[in-house]
N, C-alpha and C positions, 0 to 999 in steps of 0.2 A: 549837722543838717542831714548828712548822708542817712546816718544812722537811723533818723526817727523817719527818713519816709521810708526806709529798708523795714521799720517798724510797721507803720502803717499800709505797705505795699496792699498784704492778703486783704486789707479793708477797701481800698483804691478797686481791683481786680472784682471784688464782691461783690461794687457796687456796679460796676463794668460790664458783670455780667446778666442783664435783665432781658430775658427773650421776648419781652412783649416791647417792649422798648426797641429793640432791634429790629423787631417784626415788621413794625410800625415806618423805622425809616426803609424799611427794604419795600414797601410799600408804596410811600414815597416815590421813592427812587424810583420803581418800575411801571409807575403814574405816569414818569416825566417829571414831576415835581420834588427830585433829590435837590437840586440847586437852588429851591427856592423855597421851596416851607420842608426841605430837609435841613437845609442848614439853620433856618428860624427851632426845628424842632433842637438841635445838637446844639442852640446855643442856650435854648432855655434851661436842659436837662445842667451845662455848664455854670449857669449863672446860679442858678439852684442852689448849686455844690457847694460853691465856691461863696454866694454870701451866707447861709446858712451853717456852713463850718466858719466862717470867718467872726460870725456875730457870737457864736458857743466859744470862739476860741479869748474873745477880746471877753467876755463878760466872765469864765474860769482866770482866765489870767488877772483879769484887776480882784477878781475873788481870793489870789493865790494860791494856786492849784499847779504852779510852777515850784512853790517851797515843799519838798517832801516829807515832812512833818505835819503839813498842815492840815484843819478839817476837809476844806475842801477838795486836798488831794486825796485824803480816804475816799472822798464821796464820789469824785470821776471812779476809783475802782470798782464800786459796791453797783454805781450805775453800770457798769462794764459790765460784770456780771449779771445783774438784771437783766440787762441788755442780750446777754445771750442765751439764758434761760428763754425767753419771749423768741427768738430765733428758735429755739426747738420745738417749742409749742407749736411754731407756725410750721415744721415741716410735719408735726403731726398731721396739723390742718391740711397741708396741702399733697400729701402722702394719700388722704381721704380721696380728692381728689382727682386723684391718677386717670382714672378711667374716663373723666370728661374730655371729649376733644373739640366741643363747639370752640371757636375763637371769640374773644368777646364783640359785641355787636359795634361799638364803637369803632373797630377796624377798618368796620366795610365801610365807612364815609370818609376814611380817611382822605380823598380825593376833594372833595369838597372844601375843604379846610380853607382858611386866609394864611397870612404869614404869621397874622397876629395869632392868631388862634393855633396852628402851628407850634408857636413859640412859649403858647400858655398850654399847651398839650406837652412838652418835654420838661415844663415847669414842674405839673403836674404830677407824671410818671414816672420824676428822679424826684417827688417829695410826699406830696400827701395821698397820692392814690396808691403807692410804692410800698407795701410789708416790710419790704427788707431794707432798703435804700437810708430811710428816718434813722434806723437804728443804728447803720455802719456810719451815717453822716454823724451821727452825735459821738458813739465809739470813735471815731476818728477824731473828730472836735477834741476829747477828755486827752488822748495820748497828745497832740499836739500844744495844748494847752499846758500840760505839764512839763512838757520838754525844757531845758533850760537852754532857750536859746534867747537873743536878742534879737527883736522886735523885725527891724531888717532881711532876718532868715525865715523869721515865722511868715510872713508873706508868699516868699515862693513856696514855701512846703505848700501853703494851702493850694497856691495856682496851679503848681503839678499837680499834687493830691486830684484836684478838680481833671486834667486833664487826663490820669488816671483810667478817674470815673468815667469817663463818654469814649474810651477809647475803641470799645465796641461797637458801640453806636455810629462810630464814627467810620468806622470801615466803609459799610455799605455808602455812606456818605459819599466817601470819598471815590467808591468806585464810579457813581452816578456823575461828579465832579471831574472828574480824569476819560473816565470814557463808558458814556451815558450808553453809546452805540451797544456795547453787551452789560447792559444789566441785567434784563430779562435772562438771561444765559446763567450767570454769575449765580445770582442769587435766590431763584427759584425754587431750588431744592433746601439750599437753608431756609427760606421763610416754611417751606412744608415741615422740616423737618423738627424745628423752632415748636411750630405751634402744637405737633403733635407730641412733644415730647415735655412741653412749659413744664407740666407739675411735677415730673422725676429732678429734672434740672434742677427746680428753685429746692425740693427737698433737700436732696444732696448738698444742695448750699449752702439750704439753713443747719442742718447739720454742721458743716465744716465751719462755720463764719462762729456759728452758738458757742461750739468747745473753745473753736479759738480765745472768743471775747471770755470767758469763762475762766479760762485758762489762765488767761495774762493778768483780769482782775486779783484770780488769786496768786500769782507768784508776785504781783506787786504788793498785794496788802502782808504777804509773810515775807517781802525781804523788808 
């Protein structure tokens, strides 16, 4: 078990790392509203993770994507690969990029928000409004689904996996949770610094995460 989240770690971290996501709860947070539609926000991005690797993991596994011989375990590799081809593309995209620095308009309401709505905003921006996020969730879904572990272990790998994912997110969270009194102090200069910087960040990212999934697809399909 060790082994395969030491495996999936750099996809955990990946996904961990999203500056509009972070943006978002430090926002939150310096609203007044860390404790209450920040935590709705950090459990949606959580629940996200955590059924959408869980349902990729349960649907490769009765496929047999855990036998190393099998079709299906070629196919998690060759989507791995895919998978990080499409990461490089998109740092091309987002390399384009660079020089925008409006923040998107959705931001500035973030005050406004319910808990509900909160909850379906972190749903959201760890799944389908996320470039990058889909791709490392499904990447991560194929290695854990091939792992040869029993059923029992595959469980917690996802729930850490998941808790992995929102560990950033969760920071600012928790500052706002522990002592609301200096948020505004705290986190001010990362959310400027977040937003002015978003497209270098996710580049850099998509880079690293592309080769990685790239990487691994091919040394599994040549051993």
């Amino acid at each position: 078990m060790l082994s395969l989240l030491g495996d999936i770690l750099t996809l955990g971290i990946g996904v961990a790392i999203s500056p509009l996501a972070i943006v978002a709860v430090i926002l939150m947070a310096t609203s007044g509203k860390g404790r209450t539609n920040g935590t709705a926000f950090v459990l949606g991005c959580y629940t996200l993770a955590v059924l959408l690797v869980g349902a990729l993991v349960l649907i490769g596994r009765a496929s047999g994507s855990d036998e190393a011989d099998s079709g299906a375990n070629i196919t998690v590799d060759v989507l791995e690969i895919l998978l990080g081809v499409g990461l490089l593309a998109l740092a091309v995209h987002q390399w384009s990029k660079r020089s925008e620095v409006e923040p998107p308009k959705w931001l500035m309401g973030l005050d406004q928000l319910t808990i509900g709505k909160a909850f379906l905003l972190g749903v959201l921006l760890s799944g389908p409004l996320s470039p990058k996020d889909v791709p490392l969730l499904i990447a991560a879904s194929g290695r854990i689904s091939q792992a040869h572990l029993p059923a029992q272990e595959v469980i917690p790998v996802i729930l850490l996996f998941g808790l992995i994912g929102i560990s950033a997110v969760a920071v600012p969270w928790l500052i706002s949770v522990i002592a609301p009194g200096s948020v505004e102090r705290r986190l001010t200069g990362a959310r400027s610094w977040l937003l002015a910087n978003h497209s270098v960040v996710m580049t850099v990212l998509f880079v690293i995460l592309g080769f990685k999934l790239i990487g691994s697809g091919i040394a599994d399909l040549a051993g």
